[in-house]
N, C-alpha and C positions, 0 to 999 in steps of 0.2 A: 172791542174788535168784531171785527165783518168773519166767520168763521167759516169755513166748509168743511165737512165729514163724507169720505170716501168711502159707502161700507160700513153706514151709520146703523144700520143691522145687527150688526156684531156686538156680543155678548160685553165686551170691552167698551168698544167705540163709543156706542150706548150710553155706556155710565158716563164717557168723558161728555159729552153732547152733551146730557142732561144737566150736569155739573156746572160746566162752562155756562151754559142758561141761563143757571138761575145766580151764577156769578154775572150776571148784566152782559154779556156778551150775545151776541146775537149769530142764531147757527143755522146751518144751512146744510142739506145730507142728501147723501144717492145709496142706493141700493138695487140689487137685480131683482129681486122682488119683495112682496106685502111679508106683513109679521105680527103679531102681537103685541111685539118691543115697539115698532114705527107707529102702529096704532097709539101706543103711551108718551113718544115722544112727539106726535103731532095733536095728542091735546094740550101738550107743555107750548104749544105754540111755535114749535120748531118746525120749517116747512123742509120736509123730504119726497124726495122725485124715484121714481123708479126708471127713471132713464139715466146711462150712465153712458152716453155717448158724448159729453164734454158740454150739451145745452141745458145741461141743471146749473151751470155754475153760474151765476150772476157778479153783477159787473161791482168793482170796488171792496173786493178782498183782503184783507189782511194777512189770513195764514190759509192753507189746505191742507187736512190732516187727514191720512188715509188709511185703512187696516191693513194688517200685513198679508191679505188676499188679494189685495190690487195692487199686480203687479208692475213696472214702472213703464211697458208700453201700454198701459189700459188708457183707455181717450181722455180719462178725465181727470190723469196727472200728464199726459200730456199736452192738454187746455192748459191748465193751471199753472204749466212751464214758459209756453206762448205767450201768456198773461202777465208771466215776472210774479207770480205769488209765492210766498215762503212756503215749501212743502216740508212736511215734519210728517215721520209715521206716528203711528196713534200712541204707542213709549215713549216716544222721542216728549210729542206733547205732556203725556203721564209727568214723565222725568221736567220737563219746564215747571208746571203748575202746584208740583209738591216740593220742591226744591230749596224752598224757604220753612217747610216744615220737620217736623223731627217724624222719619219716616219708618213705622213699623211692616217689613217688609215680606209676605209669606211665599218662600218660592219651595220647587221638588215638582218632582214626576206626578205623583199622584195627591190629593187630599187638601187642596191650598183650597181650596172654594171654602172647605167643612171647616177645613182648621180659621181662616179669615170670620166665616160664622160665627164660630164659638169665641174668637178671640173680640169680634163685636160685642155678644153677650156680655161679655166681663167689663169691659171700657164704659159700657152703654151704660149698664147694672152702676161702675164705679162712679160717674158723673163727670166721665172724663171727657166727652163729646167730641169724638173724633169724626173727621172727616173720612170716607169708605167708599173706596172704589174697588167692585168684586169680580169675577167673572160665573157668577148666578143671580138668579133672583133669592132674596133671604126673605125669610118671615120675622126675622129681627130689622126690618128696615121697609115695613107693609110691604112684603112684596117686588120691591124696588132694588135693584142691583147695584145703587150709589147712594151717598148720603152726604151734605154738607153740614158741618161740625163749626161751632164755635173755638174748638182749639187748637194748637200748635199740634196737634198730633193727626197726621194722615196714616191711615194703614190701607195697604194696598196688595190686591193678590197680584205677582210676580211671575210674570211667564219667562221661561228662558227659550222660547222657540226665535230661533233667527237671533240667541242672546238678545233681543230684545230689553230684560229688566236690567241691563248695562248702562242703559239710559235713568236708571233711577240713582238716587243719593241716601240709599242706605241710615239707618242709625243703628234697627234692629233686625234681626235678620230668624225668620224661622223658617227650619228646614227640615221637610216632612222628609224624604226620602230622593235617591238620585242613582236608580235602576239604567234607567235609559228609554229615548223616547223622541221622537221626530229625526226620523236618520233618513228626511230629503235634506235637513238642512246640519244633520252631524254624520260626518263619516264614521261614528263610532264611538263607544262609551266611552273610551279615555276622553275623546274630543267633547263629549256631553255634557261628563262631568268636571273637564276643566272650563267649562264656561261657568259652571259654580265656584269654582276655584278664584275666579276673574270677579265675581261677584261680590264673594267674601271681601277681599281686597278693597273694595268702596266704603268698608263700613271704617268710621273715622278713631281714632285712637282710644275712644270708651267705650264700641260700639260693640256687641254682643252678637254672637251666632248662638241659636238655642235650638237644638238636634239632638238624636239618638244617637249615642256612640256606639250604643250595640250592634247597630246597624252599621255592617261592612261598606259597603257604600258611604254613607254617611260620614264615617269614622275615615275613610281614604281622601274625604274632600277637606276634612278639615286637619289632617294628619299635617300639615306644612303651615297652619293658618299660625300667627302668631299673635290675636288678638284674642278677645276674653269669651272660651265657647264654655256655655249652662250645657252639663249633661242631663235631658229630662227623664232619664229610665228610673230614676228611681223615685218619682215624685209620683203621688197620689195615679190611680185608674179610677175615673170620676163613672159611676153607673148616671150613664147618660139614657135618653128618652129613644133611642135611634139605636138599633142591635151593632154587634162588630168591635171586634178586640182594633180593629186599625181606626175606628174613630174613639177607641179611648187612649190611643195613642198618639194621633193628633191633640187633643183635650190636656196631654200631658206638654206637650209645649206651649200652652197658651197658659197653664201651671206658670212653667219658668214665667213666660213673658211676665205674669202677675207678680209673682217672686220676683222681679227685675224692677218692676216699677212699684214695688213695696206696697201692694194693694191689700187688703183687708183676706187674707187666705178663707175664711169661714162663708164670706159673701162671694168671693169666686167662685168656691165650692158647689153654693147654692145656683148661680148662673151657668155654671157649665150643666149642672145636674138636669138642665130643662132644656138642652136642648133637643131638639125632633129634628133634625136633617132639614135639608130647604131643596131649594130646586132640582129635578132629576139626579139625587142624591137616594138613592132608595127611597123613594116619592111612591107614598101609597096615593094609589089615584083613584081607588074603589073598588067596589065586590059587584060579580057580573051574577047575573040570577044560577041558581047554583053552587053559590058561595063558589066563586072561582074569583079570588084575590087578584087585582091587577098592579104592579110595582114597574116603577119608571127609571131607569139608570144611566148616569154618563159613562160608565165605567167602557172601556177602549181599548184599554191595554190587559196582557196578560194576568199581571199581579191584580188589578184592579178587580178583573173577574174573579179571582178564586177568594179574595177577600167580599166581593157582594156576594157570592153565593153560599161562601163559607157564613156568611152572616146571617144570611137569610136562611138555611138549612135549617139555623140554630136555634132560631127565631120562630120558626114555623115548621117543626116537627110534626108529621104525622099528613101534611102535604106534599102533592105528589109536585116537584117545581119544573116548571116548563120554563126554558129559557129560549127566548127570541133574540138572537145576536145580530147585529150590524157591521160587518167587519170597515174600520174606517180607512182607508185610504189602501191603495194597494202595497204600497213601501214599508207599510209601518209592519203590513199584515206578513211580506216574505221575509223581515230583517229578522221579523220575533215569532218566524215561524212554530218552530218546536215548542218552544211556551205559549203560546194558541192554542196549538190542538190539543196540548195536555191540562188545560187550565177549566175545563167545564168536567171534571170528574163527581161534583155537588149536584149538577144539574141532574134530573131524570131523563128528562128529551131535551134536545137544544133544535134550534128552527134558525136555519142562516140562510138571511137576506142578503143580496143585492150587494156589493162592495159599496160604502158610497167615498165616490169619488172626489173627492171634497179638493184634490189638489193636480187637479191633471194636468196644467204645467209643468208639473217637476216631476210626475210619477216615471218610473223608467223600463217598468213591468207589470205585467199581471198576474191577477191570483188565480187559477183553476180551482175553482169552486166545486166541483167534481173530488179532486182529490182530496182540497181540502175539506170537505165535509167527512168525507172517508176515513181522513185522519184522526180528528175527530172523535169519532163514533171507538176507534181504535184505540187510542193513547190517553181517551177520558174514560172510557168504557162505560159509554152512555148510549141513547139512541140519538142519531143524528140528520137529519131531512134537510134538502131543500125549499126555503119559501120562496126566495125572487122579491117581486116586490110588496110594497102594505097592503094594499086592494087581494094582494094573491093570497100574503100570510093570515091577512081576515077572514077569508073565507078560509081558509085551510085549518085554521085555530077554534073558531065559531061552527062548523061544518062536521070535522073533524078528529081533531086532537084532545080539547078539553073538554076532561070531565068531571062530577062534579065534587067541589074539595080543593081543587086545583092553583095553586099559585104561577102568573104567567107573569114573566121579568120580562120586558123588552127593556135589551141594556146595545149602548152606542151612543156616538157624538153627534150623530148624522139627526137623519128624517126621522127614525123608528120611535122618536115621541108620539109621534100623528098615530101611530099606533096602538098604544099606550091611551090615547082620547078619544080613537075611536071604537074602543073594545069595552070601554066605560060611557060611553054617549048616551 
């Protein structure tokens, strides 16, 4: 097939492009601008454009598969409707191409990237050779955020934004947690987490959910499920290579998964016990002159914060930790106000950039950055500043704030890695 990717960028997309590749198909991609990822996929020999005004798409198409950031008046699913080409979002796709496999599936609010990792290490470690499609880059797959696999087994991290992994065909299902999370596209936790509820539902009559029942949350989405759920709370806490009680509870579901597929317990053991974290995963990224430690994070949400920094407190005792926050999207930041400003009480100083705006289509307010840093400073009872943007928080950090001994976290989904590479340059 003649392919196009809309947003071939995207942490997702990516994997599916590079996948599809080197499945003989031949692919075609647009993005609003350069990247690292494009850089990797245009040595795959995948030609990508950074015009996405409807002239990258070339003639004789078979599908257009676009990320769920192009939205459906952007020009170049507008082309591709003009054209009569099959448009499919990038799940939509997902859910085609794994469809015929036995589909180990990682969905929840926080930790699906880690948990998907570690659950590689075990498969990989067992000689089960699955196929792996992620949303990071892993250092169990050189670096690379896909893998093509000799067997029936695809596992794939599971987003529920827009229910999106509705499009997938279930067999196993692991479920880190279901707090709440993207409320431009849920009116609200009940509605969040019955799209978990709609989820479970897919998995086929011997198909497994494997969750924390301790976890209220968790325990409410599967309270009605009538198919077969692995409780993992009381299965092994594997002393892994990567600090944090929440990655050794991710590690406890990929337990069960192992227990499910009757894998060798001693050697899972041993493969979970090595893992180091992977991409903007608590990503040590180097020591600046000074011994001033630099750590990289996706972490975005409330819970996610006080589990990085709870980890990292723990971990590195006797440093003073500067946290550089990115607040991502304006919606996510007023719906989970209260749990924001109270969720950096670990930090020493916190440093808040810049909203980044990652969805302004759908955003329907703003954050006063003013008050909430105030808050902050208040309800964490930390010290709290504004940075604005990287160029501003570099100089503000290198200039001013660190000294030496110091650990600096820049944690977000957004830009604030550039950060991060260039505090370490």
């Amino acid at each position: 097939m003649r392919i196009f990717c809309s947003g071939i960028g995207g942490i997702g997309l990516s994997a599916f492009a590079a996948l599809q590749h080197v499945n003989g198909h031949t692919i075609f991609g647009s993005d609003r601008s350069d990247s690292a990822l494009l850089d990797v996929l245009r040595s795959q020999g995948i030609t990508v454009s950074l015009q996405q005004d409807g002239s990258a798409l070339p003639e004789n198409l078979d599908l257009f598969v676009y990320s769920e950031a192009i939205p459906e008046h952007a020009p170049e699913r507008v082309r591709a409707k003009e054209m009569g080409i099959e448009q499919m979002s990038y799940f939509q796709a997902l859910g085609m191409i794994s469809k015929t496999h036995t589909v180990i599936a990682v969905c929840g609010t926080h930790g699906k990237s880690s948990t998907v990792a570690m659950a590689a290490r075990v498969l990989l470690d067992a000689g089960l050779d699955p196929t792996i499609v992620v949303g990071t880059k892993l250092h169990e797959l050189n670096g690379r955020n896909w893998r093509k696999g000799g067997s029936n087994l695809f596992l794939v991290e599971a987003c529920e934004y827009r229910r999106s992994f509705l499009h997938l065909s279930p067999d196993v299902i692991l479920m880190t947690n279901v707090d709440g999370d993207h409320f431009d596209a849920f009116s609200s936790v009940e509605e969040y987490q019955n799209a978990f509820r709609e989820f479970l539902q897919l998995l086929p009559p011997d198909g497994v959910v494997i969750t924390h029942e301790s976890d209220p949350d968790c325990r409410a989405v599967v309270r009605h499920f009538h198919g077969t759920v692995l409780n993992a709370d009381g299965l092994a806490l594997v002393s892994l290579q990567t600090p944090g009680r929440h990655m050794q509870e991710n590690a406890q579901l990929v337990l069960g998964l192992a227990e499910h597929l009757g894998l060798d317990h001693k050697k899972t053991m041993q493969a979970l016990s090595g893992y180091a974290g992977s991409w903007r995963r608590m990503e040590y990224k180097g020591t600046r002159t000074n011994d001033v430690m630099v750590v990289d994070d996706y972490g975005h949400h409330p819970r996610e914060i006080r589990a990085v920094l709870s980890a990292l407190k723990e971990a590195h005792r006797g440093r003073r930790l500067v946290c550089v926050y990115q607040p991502h999207t304006h919606n996510r930041t007023l719906k989970l106000y209260d749990e924001f400003v109270s969720a950096f009480s670990d930090a020493d100083v916190v440093v808040v950039a810049d909203v980044y705006d990652a969805r302004s289509d759908t955003e329907t307010a703003e954050v006063n950055l003013d008050q909430f840093i105030e808050d902050i400073a208040r309800h964490s009872s930390t010290e709290a500043v504004y940075g604005g943007s990287i160029d501003r928080m570099f100089t503000l950090l290198t200039d001013t704030l660190l000294t030496s001994g110091d650990l600096v976290l820049t944690l977000g989904a957004g830009t604030i890695t550039q950060l991060s590479d260039k505090l370490v340059a």
